[in-house]
C-alpha positions in Angstrom: 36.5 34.1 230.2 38.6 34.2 233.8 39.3 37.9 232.8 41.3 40.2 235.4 39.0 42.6 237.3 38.8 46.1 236.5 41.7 48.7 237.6 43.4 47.5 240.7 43.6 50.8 242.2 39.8 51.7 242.2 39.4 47.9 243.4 41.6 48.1 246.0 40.0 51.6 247.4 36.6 50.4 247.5 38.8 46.7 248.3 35.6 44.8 246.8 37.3 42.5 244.3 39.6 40.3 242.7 40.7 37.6 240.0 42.0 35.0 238.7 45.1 35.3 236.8 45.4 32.8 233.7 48.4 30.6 233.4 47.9 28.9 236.5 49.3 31.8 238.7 47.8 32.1 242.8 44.8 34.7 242.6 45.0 37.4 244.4 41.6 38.2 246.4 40.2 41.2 247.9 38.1 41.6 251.2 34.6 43.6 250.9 34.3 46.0 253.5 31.0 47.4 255.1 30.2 50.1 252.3 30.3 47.5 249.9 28.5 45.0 251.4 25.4 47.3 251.8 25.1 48.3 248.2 25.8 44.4 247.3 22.7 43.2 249.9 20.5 46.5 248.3 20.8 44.8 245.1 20.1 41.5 246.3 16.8 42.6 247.9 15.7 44.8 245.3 15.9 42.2 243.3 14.1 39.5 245.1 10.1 38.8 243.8 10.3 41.2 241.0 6.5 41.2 240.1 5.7 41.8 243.9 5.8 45.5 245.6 9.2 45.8 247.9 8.3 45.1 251.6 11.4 46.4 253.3 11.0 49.1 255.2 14.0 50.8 255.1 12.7 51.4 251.2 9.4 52.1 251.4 10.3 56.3 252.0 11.9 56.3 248.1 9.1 54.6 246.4 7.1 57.6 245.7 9.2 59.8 243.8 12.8 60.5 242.1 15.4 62.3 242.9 14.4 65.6 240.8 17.6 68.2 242.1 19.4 68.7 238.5 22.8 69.1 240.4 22.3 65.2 241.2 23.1 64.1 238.0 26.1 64.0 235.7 24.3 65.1 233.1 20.9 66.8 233.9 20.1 66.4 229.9 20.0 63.1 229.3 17.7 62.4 232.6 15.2 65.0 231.0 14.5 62.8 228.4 13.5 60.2 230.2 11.3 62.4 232.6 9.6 63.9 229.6 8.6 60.3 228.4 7.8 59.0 231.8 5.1 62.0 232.6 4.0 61.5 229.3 2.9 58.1 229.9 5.0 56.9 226.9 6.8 53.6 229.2 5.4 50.4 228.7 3.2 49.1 232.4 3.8 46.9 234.9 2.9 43.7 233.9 3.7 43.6 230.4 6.0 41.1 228.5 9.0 43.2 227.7 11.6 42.1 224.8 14.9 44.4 223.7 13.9 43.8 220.4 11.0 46.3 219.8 11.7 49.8 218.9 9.8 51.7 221.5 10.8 49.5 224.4 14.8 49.7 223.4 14.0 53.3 223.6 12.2 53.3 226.5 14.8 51.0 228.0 17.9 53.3 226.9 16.3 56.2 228.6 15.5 54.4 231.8 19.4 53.3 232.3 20.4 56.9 231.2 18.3 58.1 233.9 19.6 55.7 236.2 24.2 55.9 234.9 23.9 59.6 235.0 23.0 60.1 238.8 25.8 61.4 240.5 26.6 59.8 243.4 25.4 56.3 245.0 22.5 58.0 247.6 20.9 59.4 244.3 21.3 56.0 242.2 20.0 54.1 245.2 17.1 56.1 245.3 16.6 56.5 242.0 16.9 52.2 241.6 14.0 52.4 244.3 11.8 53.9 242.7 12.1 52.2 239.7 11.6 49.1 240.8 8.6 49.9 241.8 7.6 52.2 238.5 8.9 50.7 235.3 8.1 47.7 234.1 9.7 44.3 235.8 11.7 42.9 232.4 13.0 46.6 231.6 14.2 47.5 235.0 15.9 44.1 235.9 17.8 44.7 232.3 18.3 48.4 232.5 19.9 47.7 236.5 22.4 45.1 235.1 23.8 47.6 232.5 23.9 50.1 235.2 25.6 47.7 237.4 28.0 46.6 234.7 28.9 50.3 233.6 29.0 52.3 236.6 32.7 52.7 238.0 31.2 53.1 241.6 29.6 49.4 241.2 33.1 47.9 240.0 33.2 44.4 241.0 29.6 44.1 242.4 28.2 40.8 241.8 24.7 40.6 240.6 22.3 37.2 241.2 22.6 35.1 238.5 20.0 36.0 235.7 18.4 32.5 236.0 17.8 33.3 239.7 17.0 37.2 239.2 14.2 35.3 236.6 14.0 32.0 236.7 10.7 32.1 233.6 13.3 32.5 231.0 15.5 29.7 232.5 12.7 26.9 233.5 9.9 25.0 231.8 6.1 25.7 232.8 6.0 22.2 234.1 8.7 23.1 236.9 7.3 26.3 237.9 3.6 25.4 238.4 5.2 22.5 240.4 6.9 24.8 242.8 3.9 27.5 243.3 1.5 24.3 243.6 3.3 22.7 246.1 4.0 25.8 248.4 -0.1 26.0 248.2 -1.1 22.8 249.7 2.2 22.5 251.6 3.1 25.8 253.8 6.5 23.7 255.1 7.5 23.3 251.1 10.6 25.3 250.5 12.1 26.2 254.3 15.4 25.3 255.1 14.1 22.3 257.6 12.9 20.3 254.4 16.1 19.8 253.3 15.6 17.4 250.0 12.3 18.1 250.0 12.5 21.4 248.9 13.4 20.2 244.9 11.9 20.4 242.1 12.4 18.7 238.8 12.3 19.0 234.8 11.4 16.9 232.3 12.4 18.7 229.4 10.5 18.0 226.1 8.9 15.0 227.4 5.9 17.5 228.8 5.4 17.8 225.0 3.8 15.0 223.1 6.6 14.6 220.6 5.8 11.0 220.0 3.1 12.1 218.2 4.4 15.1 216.3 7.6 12.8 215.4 5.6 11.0 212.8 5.6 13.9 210.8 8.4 16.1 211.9 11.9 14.6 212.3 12.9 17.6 213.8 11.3 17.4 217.1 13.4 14.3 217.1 16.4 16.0 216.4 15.2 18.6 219.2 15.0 15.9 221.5 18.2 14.2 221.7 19.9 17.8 221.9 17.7 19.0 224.5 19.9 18.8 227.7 22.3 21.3 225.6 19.4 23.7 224.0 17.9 24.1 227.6 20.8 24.7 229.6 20.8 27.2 232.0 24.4 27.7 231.9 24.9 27.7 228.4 22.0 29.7 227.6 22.9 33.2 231.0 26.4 33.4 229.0 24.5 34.1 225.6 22.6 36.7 228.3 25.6 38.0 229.5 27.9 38.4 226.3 25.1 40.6 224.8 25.1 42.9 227.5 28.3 43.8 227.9 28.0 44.9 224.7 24.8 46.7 224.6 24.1 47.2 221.0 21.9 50.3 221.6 23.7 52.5 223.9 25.2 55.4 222.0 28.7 55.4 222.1 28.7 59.2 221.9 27.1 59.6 225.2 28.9 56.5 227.1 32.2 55.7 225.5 31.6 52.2 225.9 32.8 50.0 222.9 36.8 50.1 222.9 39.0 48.6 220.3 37.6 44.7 218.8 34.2 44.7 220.2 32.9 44.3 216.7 35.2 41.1 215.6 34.5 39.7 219.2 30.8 39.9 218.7 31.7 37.9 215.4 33.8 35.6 216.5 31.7 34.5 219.8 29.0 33.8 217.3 31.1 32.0 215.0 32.2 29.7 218.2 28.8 29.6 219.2 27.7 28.3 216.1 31.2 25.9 215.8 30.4 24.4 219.5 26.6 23.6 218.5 27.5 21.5 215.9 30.2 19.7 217.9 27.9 18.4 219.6 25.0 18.2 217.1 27.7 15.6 215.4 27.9 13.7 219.2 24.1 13.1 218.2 25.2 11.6 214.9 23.4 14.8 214.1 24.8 16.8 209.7 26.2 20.1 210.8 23.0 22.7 210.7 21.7 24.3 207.5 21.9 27.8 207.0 18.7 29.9 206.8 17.3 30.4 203.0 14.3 32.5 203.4 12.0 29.7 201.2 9.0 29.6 203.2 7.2 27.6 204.6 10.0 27.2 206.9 9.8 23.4 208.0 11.9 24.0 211.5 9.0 24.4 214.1 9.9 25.1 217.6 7.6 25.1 221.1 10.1 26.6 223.6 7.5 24.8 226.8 8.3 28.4 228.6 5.8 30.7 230.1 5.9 34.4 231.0 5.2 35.3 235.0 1.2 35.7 234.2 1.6 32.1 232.1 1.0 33.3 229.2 3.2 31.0 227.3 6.1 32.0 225.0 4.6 32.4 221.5 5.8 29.9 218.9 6.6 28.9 215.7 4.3 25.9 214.0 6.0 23.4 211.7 5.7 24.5 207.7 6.0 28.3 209.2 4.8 30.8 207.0 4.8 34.7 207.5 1.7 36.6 207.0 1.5 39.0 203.5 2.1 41.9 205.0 5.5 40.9 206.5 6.9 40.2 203.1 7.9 43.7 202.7 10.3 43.3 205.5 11.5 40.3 204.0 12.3 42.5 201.3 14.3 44.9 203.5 16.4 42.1 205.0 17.2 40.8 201.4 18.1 44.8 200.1 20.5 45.0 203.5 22.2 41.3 202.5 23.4 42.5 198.8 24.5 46.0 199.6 26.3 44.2 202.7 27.5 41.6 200.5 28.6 44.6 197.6 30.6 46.2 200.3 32.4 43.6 201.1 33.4 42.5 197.2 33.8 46.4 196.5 36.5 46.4 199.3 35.1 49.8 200.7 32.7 51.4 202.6 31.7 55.4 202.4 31.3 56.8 205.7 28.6 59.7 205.9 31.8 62.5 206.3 33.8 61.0 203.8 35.8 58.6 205.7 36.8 55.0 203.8 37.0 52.4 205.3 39.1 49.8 204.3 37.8 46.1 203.9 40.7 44.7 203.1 42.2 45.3 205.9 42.0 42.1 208.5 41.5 44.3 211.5 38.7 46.4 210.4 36.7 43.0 210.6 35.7 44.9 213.9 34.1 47.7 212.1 32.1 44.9 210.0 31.0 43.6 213.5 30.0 46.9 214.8 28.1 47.2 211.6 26.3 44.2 211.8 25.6 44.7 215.5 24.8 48.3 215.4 27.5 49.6 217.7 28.6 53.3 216.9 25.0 53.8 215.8 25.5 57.3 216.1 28.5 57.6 213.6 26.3 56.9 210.5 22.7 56.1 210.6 22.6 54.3 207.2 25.5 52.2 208.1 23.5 51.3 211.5 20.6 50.2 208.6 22.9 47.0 207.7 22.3 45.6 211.8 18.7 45.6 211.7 19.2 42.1 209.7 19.7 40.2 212.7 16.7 42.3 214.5 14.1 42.4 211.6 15.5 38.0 210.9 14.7 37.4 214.5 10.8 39.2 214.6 10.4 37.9 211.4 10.9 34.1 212.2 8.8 35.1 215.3 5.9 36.3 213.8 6.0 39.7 215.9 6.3 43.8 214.8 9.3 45.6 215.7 7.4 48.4 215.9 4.1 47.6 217.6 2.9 49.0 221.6 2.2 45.3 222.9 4.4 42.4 222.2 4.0 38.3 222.8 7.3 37.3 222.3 9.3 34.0 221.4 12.3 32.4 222.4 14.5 34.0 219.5 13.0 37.6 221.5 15.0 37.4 224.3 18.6 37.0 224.9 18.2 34.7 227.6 16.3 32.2 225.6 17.8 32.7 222.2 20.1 29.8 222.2 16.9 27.6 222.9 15.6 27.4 219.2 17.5 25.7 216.9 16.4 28.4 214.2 19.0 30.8 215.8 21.4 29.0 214.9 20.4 28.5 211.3 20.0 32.2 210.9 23.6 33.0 212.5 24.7 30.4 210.2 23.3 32.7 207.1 24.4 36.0 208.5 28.2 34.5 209.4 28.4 34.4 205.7 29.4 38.3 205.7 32.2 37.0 208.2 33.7 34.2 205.9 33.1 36.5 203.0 34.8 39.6 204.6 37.9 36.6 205.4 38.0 35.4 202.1 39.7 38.3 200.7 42.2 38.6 203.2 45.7 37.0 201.9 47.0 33.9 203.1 49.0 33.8 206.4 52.9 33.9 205.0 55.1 31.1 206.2 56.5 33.7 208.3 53.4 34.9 210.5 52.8 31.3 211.0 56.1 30.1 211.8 57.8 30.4 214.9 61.7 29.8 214.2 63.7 27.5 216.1 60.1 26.0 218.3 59.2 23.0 217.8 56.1 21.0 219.8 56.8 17.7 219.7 53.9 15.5 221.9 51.0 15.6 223.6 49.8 13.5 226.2 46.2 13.7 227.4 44.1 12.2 230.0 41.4 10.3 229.2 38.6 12.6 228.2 34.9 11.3 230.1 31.5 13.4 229.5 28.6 12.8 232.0 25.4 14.1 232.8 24.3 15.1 236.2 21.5 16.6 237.6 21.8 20.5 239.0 19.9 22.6 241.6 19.2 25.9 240.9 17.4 28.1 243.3 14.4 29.3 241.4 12.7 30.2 244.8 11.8 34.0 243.1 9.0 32.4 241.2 7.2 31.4 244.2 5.7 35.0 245.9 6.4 35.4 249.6 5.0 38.6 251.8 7.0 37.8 254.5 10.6 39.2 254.3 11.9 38.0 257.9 11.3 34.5 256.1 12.5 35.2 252.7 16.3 33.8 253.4 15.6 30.7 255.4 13.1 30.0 252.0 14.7 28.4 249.3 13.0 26.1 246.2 15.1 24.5 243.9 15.3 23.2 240.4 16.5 20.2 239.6 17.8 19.8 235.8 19.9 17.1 233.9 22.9 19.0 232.7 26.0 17.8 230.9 29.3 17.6 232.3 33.2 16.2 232.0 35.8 14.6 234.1 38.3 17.4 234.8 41.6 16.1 232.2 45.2 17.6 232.0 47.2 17.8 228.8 50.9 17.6 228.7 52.6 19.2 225.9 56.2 18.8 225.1 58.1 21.6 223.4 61.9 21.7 221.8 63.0 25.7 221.9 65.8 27.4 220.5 64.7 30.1 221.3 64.1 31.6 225.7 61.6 33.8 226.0 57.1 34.1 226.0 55.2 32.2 224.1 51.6 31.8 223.5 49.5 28.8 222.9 46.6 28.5 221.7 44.5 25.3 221.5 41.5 24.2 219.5 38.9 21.4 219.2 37.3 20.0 216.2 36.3 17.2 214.0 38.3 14.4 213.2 39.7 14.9 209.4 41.0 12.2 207.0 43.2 14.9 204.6 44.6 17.8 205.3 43.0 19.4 202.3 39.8 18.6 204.5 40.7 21.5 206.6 39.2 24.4 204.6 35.9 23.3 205.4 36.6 21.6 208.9 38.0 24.4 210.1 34.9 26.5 211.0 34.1 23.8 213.3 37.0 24.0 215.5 36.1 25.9 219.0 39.2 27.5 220.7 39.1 26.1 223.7 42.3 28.3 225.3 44.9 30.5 225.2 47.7 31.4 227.3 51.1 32.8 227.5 54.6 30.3 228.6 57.7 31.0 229.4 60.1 28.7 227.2 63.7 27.9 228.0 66.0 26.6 225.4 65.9 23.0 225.8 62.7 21.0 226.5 59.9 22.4 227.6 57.0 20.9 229.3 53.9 22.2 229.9 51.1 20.4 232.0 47.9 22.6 232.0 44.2 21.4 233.7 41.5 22.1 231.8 39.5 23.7 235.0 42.4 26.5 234.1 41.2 27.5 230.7 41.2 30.6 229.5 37.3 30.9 228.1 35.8 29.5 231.1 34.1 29.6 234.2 33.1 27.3 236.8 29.3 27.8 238.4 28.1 30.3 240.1 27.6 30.5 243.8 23.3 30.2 244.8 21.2 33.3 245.7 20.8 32.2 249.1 24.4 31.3 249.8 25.6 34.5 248.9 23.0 36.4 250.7 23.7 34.6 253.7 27.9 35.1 253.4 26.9 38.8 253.0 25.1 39.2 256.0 27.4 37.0 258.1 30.6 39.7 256.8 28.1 42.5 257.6 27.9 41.2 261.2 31.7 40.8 261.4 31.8 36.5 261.6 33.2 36.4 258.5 35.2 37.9 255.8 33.6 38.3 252.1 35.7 37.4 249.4 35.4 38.4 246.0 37.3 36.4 243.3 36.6 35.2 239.8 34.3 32.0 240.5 31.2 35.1 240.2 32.4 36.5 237.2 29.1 36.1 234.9 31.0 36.1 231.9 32.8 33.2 230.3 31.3 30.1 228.9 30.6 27.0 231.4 33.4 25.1 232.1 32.1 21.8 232.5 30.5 22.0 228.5 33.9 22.7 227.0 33.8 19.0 225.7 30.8 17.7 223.3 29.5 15.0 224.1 30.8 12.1 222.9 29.9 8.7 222.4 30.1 5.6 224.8 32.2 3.6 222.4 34.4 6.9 221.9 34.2 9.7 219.2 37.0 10.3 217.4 38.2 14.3 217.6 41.2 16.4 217.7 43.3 18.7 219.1 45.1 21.6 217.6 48.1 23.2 219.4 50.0 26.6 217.7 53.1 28.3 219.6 53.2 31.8 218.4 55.5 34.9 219.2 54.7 36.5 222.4 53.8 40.5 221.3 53.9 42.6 224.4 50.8 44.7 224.0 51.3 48.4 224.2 49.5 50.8 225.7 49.1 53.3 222.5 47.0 50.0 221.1 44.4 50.7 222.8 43.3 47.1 222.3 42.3 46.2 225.9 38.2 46.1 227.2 36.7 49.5 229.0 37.3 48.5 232.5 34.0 49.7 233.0 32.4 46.2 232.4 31.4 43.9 235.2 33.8 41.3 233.7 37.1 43.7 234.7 39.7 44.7 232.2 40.4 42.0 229.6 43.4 42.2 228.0 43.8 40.7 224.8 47.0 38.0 225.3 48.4 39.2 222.0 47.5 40.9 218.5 46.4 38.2 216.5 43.2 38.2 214.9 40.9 36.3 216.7 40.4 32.6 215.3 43.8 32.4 214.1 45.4 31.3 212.2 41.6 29.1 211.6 39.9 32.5 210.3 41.7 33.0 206.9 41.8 30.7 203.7 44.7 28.2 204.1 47.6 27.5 201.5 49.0 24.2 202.0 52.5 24.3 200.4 53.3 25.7 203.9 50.5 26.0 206.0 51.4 23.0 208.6 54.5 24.4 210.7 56.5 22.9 213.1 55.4 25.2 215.8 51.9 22.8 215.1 50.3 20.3 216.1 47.6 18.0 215.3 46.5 15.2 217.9 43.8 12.7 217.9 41.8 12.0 221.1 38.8 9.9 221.9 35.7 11.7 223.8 34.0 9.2 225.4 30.2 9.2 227.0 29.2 7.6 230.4 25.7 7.2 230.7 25.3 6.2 234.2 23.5 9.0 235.7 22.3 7.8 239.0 18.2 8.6 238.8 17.7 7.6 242.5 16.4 11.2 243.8 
């Protein structure tokens, strides 16, 4: 999402940051000054080699102990918490394979970044982050520092690594990451700047797995393999990482005041996208739209995610014909019990809050508190309520063979957000547990004629350039994997990874619009499946992704608006390399040059170059869906606008709508399709030339 940067006036005091404003409007950027380039190189060096011990200097006096003065903390309280489980040996060690989804390292987790948001002031957060990192265990303190980072108002606008750099295990097959560490071995010159070209790596994907063999019997691994380039994408697969911590599912909103208005029906709806973009392009692969989980084991979906852990141990994984063990039947059990009493609060049209409280599910907005239910947020308002999220927890250890609840863990792909969107199986459970979404919509009433309608607009064309998909190869700097003990060398040394990643031709759209009316607009714009009748669209629908939305200014008249689809609303273009940034830090820190901070870091917002499926080379037929609604000035007393304490800045929703619309709500055709609509076919089209000359 290009999202606008949190509160201008803290931004412009600490003048570290700046955005992109949708609509096509200039951006307005921000210099970093010497404070702020300090903290950002800390982080960057803190963060390099996270399995080895930190060999700067400057640290190496804060490694020993914490900052212990109580009058150093916000709140002296919460930090004794995690000091009492730290002495008592209760965190899990170095070393260890750490997932979010086990219940003593979530706790473990929550206490560490308490510890860490409640210091007082940067010197004691600093100090504090030192310490840790050489303390807690690596996955829990690289995850615990990014919600600190993203929830602090003192780190506003600092810009992290990307996670696929921070990490690159999670991000990188086996086969790429024994290459790199082999080669430095018997080559010391592999990796330094001099070598140019020579410093790359590359991937293979799933062809370091037999599947030729396994295909025999398993049509999936097939299926796995023609949708590889999109399950392994490192793009595609740090926004998954990223969405689910901004929203941190187990910080207690009590303590942190985090979730503000629609983080529930966002958490909803990005799933439901997710789940609508997959099977775009599952149909690109002449691929039926996924089946929904059904709990009738043995499951036949295998998956071998070719990832290992630091100490190559090798992600754990699920055999073809899966089947849980006896004693993991009784959670089975659990998940079932959640699923009716969710699916009897839903049809009841209630639900009974602890102090007597009913909520409403009839309303369409509190499809937020359903999301917050289903995700856990608010945990601390009602306990039982919290009861209904551990379906997507308990679903994921349970297709993973692992305890919630036990000291050690060997996780699997579906363990970690990072890696999630890599099993195919994710998406078949989301596709089961979306069912409380379309359930929860199907009792809403129709849209009238008059909340779709917008009187007196009418759009009459659309003109599109032609719309090309590619694949190209992309280098990542996975240099952290390879250990280095040397830290004058560690920024001339850089090892990349080279990966075959889908892509697009950048395209305009021009969209003609009759108005009698002067004033905003906004339009939103969709993709989906081809449709022969328009009574097709109540199941089509769920397939559309919204690909934008944005707000015009119409005159009466015609009205023309050209818009590039680098400008989207959703996305993001890639992220500048570890090195590069480093380096442009310490050049502005030496006063040759100025460090500019604009949206092309923002972590959040899905990959630009993917907002197209695939395609085929003779053309696949698609369309496009373009609604002109009322523009609805948001009010401040809504309170419907993002904590500006996320990394992402202060999003402001463009209007009220609910989000999907008017897609998210059962359609009645004697006046569904307005003027203020429009359906247009296209043609995606595929080039596969990718030049495979190295």
């Amino acid at each position: 999402m290009k999202l606008i940067l949190a509160a201008i006036a803290l931004s412009l005091a600490a003048l570290v940051s700046g955005s992109w404003v949708s609509g096509g409007e200039k951006a307005v950027k921000y210099v970093a000054d010497k404070d702020f380039l300090m903290k950002q190189k800390f982080f960057f060096e803190v963060l390099r080699n996270i399995h080895m011990p930190l060999q700067y200097e400057e640290y190496m006096m804060y490694t020993k102990s914490w900052v212990e003065d109580k009058t150093m903390y916000q709140n002296y309280d919460f930090v004794e918490e995690f000091f009492d489980m730290y002495k008592m040996g209760l965190f899990l060690d170095k070393g260890e394979v750490f997932t979010i989804y086990n219940k003593y390292f979530m706790k473990q987790t929550y206490m560490l970044f308490t510890f860490l948001y409640n210091s007082l002031n940067w010197d004691t957060y600093y100090k504090n982050v030192i310490w840790a990192r050489e303390h807690i265990n690596e996955g829990m303190f690289i995850y615990a520092v990014t919600l600190s980072v993203m929830h602090r108002m003192d780190l506003q606008g600092m810009v992290l690594p990307a996670v696929y750099e921070i990490y690159p295990y999670y991000f990188f097959n086996t086969d790429m990451i024994r290459s790199a560490n082999y080669r430095k071995m018997y080559d010391p010159k592999f990796g330094f700047y001099g070598s140019g070209k020579y410093n790359v790596v590359y991937s293979n994907y799933t062809m370091t797995y037999p599947w030729e063999v396994s295909v025999v019997k398993h049509s999936y691994m097939m299926d796995y393999k023609k949708m590889d380039y999109y399950y392994e994408d490192v793009g595609l697969n740090s926004f998954y990482y990223y969405f689910m911590m901004d929203y941190p599912f187990f910080l207690n909103n009590d303590k942190f005041d985090f979730m503000k208005e629609r983080s529930g029906e966002l958490y909803l709806y990005m799933h439901q996208q997710l789940l609508a973009r997959y099977n775009l392009e599952r149909f690109s692969n002449y691929m039926y739209p996924i089946m929904g989980l059904t709990w009738k084991f043995p499951l036949k979906l295998g998956y071998f995610s070719l990832l290992s852990y630091w100490n190559g141990m090798p992600f754990k994984s699920r055999d073809y014909n899966y089947m849980i063990s006896d004693e993991d039947y009784y959670k089975l059990d659990w998940i079932k019990d959640w699923e009716m009493r969710m699916r009897k609060m839903i049809d009841d049209g209630y639900y009974m809050m602890d102090d007597g409280t009913k909520i409403d599910m009839r309303k369409w907005y509190n499809i937020d508190f359903l999301g917050r239910m289903m995700n856990c947020m608010d945990m601390h308002m009602d306990y039982k309520m919290c009861k209904f999220g551990f379906i997507e927890m308990m679903s994921r250890t349970l297709l993973s063979g692992m305890d919630f609840m036990s000291m050690k863990s060997w996780p699997s792909a579906m363990m970690h957000f990072e890696t999630s969107l890599r099993d195919p199986m994710f998406y078949s459970m989301w596709n089961r547990l979306l069912d409380f979404y379309y359930l929860f919509k199907s009792y809403l009433p129709y849209y009238t004629f008059d909340e779709l309608n917008f009187k007196g607009v009418v759009i009459k064309d659309v003109v599109f350039d032609k719309l090309v998909t590619y694949f190209e190869y992309f280098d990542s700097d996975i240099s952290n994997v390879v250990p280095m003990s040397n830290v004058e060398k560690y920024w001339d040394f850089s090892v990349f990874g080279r990966t075959m990643r889908l892509n697009h031709k950048p395209f305009s759209y021009s969209l003609d619009v009759m108005s009698d009316y002067a004033g905003k607009g906004v339009i939103r714009v969709f993709l989906g499946p081809k449709f022969d009748k328009m009574m097709e669209l109540d199941y089509y629908k769920k397939f559309f992704v919204e690909m934008d939305q944005y707000v015009v200014d119409m005159v009466v008249g015609k009205n023309t608006f050209v818009r590039n689809s680098r400008d989207f609303f959703w996305s993001i273009k890639d992220r500048t390399s570890y090195v590069e940034l480093y380096k442009k830090m310490m050049m502005a820190i030496g006063g040759k040059e100025e460090f500019m901070l604009d949206m092309s870091e923002a972590h959040c917002g899905f990959p630009d170059r993917m907002i197209l499926p695939m395609g085929w080379s003779s053309g696949m037929k698609m369309q496009f869906y373009f609604i002109i609604t009322p523009y609805t000035m948001m009010k401040s007393e809504d309170s419907m606008v993002f904590d500006k304490a996320y990394m992402c800045g202060g999003f402001k929703y463009v209007d009220t709508l609910p989000m999907g619309f008017p897609f998210d709500r059962e359609i009645n055709y004697s006046y569904w399709y307005t003027k203020n609509m429009l359906f247009k076919d296209v043609m995606i089209y595929h080039k596969d030339d990718l030049n495979k000359t190295y």
